[in-house]
N, C-alpha and C positions, 0 to 999 in steps of 0.2 A: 243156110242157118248159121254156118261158123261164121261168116263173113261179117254177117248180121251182128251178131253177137261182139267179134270182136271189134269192129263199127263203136256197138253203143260202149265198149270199155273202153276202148280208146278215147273218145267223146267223154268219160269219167275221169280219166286221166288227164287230158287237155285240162277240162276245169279245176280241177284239186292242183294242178300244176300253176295254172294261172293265178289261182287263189293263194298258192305257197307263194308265187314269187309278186303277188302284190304283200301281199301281209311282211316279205322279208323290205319291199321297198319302204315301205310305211315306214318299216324299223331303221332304218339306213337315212331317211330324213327326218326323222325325229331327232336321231342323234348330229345329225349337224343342224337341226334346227337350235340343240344347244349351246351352240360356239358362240350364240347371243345372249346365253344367259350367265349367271356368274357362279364364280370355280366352283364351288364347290355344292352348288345347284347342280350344276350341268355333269360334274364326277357323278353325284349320286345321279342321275338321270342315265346315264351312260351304261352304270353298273345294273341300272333295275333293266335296263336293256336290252344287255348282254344276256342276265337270268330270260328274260322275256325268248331272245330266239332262240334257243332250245327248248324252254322249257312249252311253249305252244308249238313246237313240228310237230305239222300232221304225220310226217313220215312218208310224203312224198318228194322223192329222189328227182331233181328238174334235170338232170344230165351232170356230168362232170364239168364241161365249159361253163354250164350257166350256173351252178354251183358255186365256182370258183368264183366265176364273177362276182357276184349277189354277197359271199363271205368276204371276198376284197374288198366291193365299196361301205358296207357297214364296216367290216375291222377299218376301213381308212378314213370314217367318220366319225369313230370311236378315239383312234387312236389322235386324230387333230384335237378331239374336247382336251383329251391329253396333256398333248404337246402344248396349246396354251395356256394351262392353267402351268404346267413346266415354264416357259415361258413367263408368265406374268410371275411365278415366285422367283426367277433369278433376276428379272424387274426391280423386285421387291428386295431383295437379296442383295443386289448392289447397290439401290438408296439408302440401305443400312449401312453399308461397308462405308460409303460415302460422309453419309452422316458422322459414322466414329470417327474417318479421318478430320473432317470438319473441330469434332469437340477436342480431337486428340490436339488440335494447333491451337484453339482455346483455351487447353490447360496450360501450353510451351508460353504462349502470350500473359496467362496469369501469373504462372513461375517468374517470369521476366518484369513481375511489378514488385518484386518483392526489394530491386534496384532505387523505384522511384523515392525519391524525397520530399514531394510535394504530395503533401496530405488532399489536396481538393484535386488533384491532379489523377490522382492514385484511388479516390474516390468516384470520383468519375469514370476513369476505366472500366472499377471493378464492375460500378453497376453496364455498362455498356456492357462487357463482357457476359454477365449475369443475366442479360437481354437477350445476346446471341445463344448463349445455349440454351434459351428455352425453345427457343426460335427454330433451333436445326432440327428437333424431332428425335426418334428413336434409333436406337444402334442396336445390332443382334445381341441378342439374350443372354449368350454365354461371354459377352464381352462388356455388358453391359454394367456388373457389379464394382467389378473391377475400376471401370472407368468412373464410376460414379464415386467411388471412393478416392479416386486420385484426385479429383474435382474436389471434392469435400475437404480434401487434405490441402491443398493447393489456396484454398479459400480462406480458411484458418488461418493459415500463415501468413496471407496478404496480410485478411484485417489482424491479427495480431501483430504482424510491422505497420499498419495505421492505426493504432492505436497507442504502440508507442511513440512513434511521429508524432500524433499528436500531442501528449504530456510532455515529450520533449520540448515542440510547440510553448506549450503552457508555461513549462519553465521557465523559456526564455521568455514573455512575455512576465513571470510574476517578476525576473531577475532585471 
């Protein structure tokens, strides 16, 4: 009878064990099924998760090896959604840096028109100039005010020495 007995529980444990550790695989490819989807889909997907495997344990214990196992490959499928959305923001982090340095040599080149003496010359530039930074895109945030005022400043002063260039211009042509 004991044998019997301990037969059909064990036979109950095999299954609820099997069942715990399909249901922890389910959750282990879902979260790398997110490494296809994008950041911050796949963070929130990651974090409902995480809540997700604890909060459904039946409270069958599969062994310590297989435990271990099972918490390694999800935590290491969780933790790559991670690492590239980390990833694609220093991506993103460096085309901004890039960008600033880009418009910071935009403004050294409009500074440097403020020499020119040829009014069609000098006009020209500015607009080419005025093309290219629209052209390069965004710079980080906390750099960005700053820069955009230097820019602003840098521009007024051109056209304000093409402007007097010009009336100089006129001058000499009423004289």
């Amino acid at each position: 009878e004991h044998g019997a007995i301990m037969k059909q529980l064990d036979e109950q444990l095999t299954t609820a064990r099997t069942k715990e550790a399909t249901r922890r695989a389910s959750l282990t490819a879902q979260a790398t099924a997110l490494l296809n989807k994008a950041s911050p889909e796949a963070i929130a997907g990651v974090r409902l998760l995480q809540e997700r495997w604890t909060r459904e344990r039946i409270g069958v214990f599969l062994g310590r090896k297989k435990e271990d196992e099972t918490w390694q490959a999800f935590r290491g499928a969780c933790n790559a959604v991670f690492a590239l959305r980390d990833q694609k923001r220093h991506e993103v982090l460096e085309e901004l840096e890039a960008n600033f340095k880009n418009k910071q040599e935009l403004i050294a080149k409009l500074q440097a028109l403020e020499t020119v003496q040829d009014p069609k010359i000098l006009e020209t530039q500015l607009r080419q100039l005025s093309v290219q930074w629209e052209a390069i895109g965004r710079v980080p945030q906390q750099k960005s005010s700053s820069q955009l005022t230097q820019w602003n400043q840098s521009q007024n002063a051109v056209k304000t020495h093409l402007q007097k260039l010009k009336k100089s211009k006129q001058l000499l042509e009423l004289q």
